[in-house]
C-alpha positions in Angstrom: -21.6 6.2 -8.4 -21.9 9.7 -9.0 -22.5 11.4 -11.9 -18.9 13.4 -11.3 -17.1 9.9 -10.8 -18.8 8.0 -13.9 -17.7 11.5 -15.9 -14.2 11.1 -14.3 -14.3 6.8 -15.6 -15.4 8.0 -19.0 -12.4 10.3 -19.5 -10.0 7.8 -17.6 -11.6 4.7 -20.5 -11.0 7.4 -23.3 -7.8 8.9 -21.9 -6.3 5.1 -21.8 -7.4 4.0 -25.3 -6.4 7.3 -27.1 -2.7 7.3 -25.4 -2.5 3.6 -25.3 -2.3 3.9 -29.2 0.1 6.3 -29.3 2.8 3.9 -29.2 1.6 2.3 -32.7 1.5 5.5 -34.2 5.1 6.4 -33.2 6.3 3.1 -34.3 4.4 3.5 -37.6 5.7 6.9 -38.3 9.6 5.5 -37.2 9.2 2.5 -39.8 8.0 4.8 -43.0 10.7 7.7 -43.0 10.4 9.8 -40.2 13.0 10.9 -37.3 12.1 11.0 -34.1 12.6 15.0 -34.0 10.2 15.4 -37.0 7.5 12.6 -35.2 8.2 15.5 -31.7 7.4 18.7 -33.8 4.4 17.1 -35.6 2.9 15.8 -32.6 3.4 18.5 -31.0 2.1 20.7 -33.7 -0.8 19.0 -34.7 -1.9 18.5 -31.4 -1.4 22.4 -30.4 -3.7 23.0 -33.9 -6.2 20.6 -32.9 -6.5 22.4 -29.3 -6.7 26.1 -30.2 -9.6 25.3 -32.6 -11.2 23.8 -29.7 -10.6 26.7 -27.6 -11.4 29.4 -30.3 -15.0 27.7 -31.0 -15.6 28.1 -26.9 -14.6 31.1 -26.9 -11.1 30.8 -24.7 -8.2 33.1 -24.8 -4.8 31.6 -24.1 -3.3 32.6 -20.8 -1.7 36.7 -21.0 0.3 37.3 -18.0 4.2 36.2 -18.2 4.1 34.0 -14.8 1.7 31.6 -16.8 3.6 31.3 -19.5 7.4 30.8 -17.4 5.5 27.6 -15.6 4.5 26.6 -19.6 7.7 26.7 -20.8 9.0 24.1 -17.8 5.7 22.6 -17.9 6.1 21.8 -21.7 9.3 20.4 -22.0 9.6 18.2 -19.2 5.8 17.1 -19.9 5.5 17.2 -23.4 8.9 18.1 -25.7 11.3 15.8 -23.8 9.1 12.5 -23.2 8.2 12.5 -27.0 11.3 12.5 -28.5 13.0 10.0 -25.5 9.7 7.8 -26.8 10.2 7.9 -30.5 14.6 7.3 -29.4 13.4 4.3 -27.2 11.4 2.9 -29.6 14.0 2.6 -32.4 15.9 0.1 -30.7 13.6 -1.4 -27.6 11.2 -4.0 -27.5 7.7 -2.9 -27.1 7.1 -4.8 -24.0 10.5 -3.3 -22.6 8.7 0.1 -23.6 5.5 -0.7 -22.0 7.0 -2.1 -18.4 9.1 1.2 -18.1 6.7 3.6 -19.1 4.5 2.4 -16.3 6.9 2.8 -14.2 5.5 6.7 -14.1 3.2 6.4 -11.7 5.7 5.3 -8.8 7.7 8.0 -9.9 4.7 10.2 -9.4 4.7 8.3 -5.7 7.9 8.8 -5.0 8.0 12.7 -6.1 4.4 13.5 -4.3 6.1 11.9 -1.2 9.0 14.3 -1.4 7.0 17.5 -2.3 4.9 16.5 1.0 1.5 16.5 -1.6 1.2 12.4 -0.5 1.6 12.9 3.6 -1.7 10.7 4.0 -0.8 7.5 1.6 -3.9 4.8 2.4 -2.4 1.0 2.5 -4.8 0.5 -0.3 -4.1 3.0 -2.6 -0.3 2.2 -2.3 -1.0 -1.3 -2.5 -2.7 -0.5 -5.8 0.3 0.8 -7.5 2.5 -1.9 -6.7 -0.1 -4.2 -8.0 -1.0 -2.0 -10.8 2.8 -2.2 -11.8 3.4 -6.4 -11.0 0.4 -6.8 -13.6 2.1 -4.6 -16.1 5.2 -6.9 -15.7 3.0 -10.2 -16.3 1.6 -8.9 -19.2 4.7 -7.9 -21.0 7.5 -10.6 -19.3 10.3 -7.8 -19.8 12.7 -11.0 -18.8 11.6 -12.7 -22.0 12.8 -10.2 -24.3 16.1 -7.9 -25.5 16.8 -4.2 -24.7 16.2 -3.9 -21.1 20.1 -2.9 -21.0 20.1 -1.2 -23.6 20.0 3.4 -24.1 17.0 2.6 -25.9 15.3 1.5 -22.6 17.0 4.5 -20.3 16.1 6.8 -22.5 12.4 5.6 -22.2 13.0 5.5 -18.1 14.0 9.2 -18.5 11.0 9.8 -20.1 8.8 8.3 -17.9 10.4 10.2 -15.0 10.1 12.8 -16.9 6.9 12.5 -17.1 6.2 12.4 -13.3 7.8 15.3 -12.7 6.0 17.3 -15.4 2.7 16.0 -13.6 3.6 17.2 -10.1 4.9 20.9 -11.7 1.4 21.4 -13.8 -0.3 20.3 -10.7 1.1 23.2 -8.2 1.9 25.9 -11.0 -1.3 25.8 -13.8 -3.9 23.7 -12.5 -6.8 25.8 -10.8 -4.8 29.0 -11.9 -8.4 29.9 -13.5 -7.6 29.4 -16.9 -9.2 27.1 -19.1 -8.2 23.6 -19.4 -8.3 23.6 -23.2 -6.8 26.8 -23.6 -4.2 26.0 -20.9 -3.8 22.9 -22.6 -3.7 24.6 -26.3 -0.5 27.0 -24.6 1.0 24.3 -23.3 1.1 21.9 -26.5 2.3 25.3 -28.3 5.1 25.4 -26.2 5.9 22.3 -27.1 6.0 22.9 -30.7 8.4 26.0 -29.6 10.9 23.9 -27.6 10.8 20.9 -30.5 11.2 23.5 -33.6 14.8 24.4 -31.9 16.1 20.6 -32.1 15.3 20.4 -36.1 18.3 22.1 -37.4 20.6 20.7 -35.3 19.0 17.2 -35.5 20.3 16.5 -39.2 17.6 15.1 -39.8 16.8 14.0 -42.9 13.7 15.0 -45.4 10.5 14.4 -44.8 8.8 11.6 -47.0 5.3 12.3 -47.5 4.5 8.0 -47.1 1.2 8.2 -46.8 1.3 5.7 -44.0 3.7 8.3 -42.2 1.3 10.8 -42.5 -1.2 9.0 -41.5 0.4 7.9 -38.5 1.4 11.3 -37.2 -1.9 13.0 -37.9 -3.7 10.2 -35.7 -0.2 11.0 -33.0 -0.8 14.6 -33.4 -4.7 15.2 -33.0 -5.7 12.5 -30.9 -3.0 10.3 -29.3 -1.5 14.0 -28.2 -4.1 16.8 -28.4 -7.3 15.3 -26.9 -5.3 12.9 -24.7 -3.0 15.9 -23.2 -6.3 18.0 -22.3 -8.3 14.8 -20.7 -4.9 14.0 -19.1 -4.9 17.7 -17.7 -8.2 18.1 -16.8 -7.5 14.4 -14.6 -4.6 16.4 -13.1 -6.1 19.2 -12.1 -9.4 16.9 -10.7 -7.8 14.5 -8.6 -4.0 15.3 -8.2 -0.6 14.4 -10.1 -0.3 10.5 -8.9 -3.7 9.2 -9.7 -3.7 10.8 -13.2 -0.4 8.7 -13.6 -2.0 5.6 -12.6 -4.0 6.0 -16.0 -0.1 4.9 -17.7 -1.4 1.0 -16.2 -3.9 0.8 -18.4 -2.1 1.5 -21.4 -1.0 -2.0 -22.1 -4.1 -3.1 -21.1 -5.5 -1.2 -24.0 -2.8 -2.5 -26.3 -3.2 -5.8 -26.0 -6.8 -5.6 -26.1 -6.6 -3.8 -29.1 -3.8 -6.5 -30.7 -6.3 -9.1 -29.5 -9.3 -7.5 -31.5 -7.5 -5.9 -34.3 -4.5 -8.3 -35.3 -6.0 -11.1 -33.8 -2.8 -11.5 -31.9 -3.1 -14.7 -29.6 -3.7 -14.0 -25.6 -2.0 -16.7 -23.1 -2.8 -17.1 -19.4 -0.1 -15.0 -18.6 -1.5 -11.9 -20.3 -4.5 -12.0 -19.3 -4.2 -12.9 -15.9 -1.2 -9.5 -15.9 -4.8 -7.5 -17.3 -6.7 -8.6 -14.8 -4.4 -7.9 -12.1 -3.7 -4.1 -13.3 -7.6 -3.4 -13.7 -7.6 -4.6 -9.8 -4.8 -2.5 -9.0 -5.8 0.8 -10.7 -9.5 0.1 -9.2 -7.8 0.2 -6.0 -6.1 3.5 -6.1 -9.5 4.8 -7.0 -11.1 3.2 -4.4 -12.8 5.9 -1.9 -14.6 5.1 1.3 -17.8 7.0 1.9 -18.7 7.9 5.1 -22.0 10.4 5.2 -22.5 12.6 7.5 -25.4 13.4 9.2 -27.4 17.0 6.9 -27.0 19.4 10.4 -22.9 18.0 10.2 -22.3 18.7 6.8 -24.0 22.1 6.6 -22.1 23.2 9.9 -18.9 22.2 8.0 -19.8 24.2 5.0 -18.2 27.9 6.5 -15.1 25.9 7.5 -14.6 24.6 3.6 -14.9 27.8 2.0 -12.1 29.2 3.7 
């Protein structure tokens, strides 16, 4: 493997456990006092924070002209303002493993969009085979037929989001990535953005005062810096790298990461059933990734090289 595609497994491994804990952290902040519009504006918020100091110590400016900052405003509420506050509804009245099936459904939304934008004309057998698998593991792992809410608004809300989602990834993909701004700072805009578009819901929300529950807090600040901040700039970066599907596919591996972590943590018991769903959804992602390397001979590839820079 190359040292590009083991950099690209690191951020996918990091990108997965960071985001996979995000639902904790929602459900945390939910159970201690907080409305879902005040756990939206803090993510958002803390996360925007956490990404301008990153781009201030390196030096980044945020984008200046208007065009980049009309495709943020779209970019940010179907990607960021919208999903988090139909996540924090969801979860109020929906199962966690209902959560879990529906939001993987993002990355065959992803599919579906890429194949009517035209961006997935060459779709390998494998790679779609992958994503079908990808999504029958998530299904084993959580048995949404075992449990309540699948019916409910709690779980369309969370479908929305997860749709919204896919269409937030296609957008960043033909408007801001490769635009030549920097990812963090891009990123950093973005998240603020965010903040913008949640700060407008809060005083029509009614909702009520924030209690500083230490648990809250503590809950949002993990939300905010790292389940948010680092995870939306790894997630961008993965977007702007290898296209708006296969950055999706990283939404399989989320319960993955839960469990494992439930497993480890809470010493939650793990049947057959779950982990044979794991094992399948590890298969499946591996096989969207999957790339077959044919070399070409030195005198091919360097009289290829004036035809790729054009």
């Amino acid at each position: 493997m190359s040292s590009s595609g083991r950099g690209s497994v690191v951020r996918i491994a990091v990108l997965a456990l960071l985001w996979g804990s995000g639902f904790l952290w929602i459900k945390l902040a939910l159970n201690n006092g907080m409305s879902p519009v005040q756990i939206t504006f803090a993510r958002c918020a803390l996360g925007a924070t956490a990404l301008l100091v990153l781009a201030a110590r390196a030096r980044q400016r945020l984008p200046r002209d208007r065009a980049t900052w009309g495709h943020l405003l779209v970019a940010a509420f179907f990607c960021n303002a919208l999903p988090f506050f139909l996540f924090s509804i969801g979860e109020q009245t929906v199962d966690s493993g209902v959560a879990g099936v529906l939001n993987a459904t993002t990355p065959l939304w992803s599919l579906l969009i890429g194949i009517g934008l035209g961006t997935e004309r060459r779709l390998r057998p494998l790679r779609a085979g992958g994503l079908l698998l990808g999504f029958a593991g998530t299904l084993l792992i959580f048995a949404p037929w075992q449990q309540t809410g699948l019916l409910s608004w709690g779980a369309f809300a969370l479908l929305v989001a997860a749709v919204s989602y896919a269409v937030a990834f296609a957008y960043m993909a033909r408007k801001l990535a490769g635009r030549g701004t920097s990812p963090v700072a891009l990123s950093a805009a973005q998240l603020l953005t965010a903040t913008g578009w949640s700060a407008l819901a809060i005083p029509v929300s009614g909702a009520p005062p924030v209690h500083f529950d230490l648990t809250a807090l503590a809950a949002v600040a993990a939300l905010g810096i790292f389940s948010t901040g680092l995870t939306f700039h790894l997630n961008f970066r993965l977007i702007e790298e290898e296209g708006p599907t296969n950055a999706a596919t990283v939404g399989y591996l989320l319960p993955v990461v839960s469990v494992a972590l439930g497993a480890l943590v809470l010493h939650e018991d793990l049947s057959v059933r779950v982990l044979t769903g794991m094992a399948v959804v590890l298969v499946g992602v591996a096989l969207t990734r999957w790339q077959k390397s044919t070399p070409q001979p030195q005198s091919n590839r360097t009289a290829a090289r004036p035809v790729a820079s054009q």
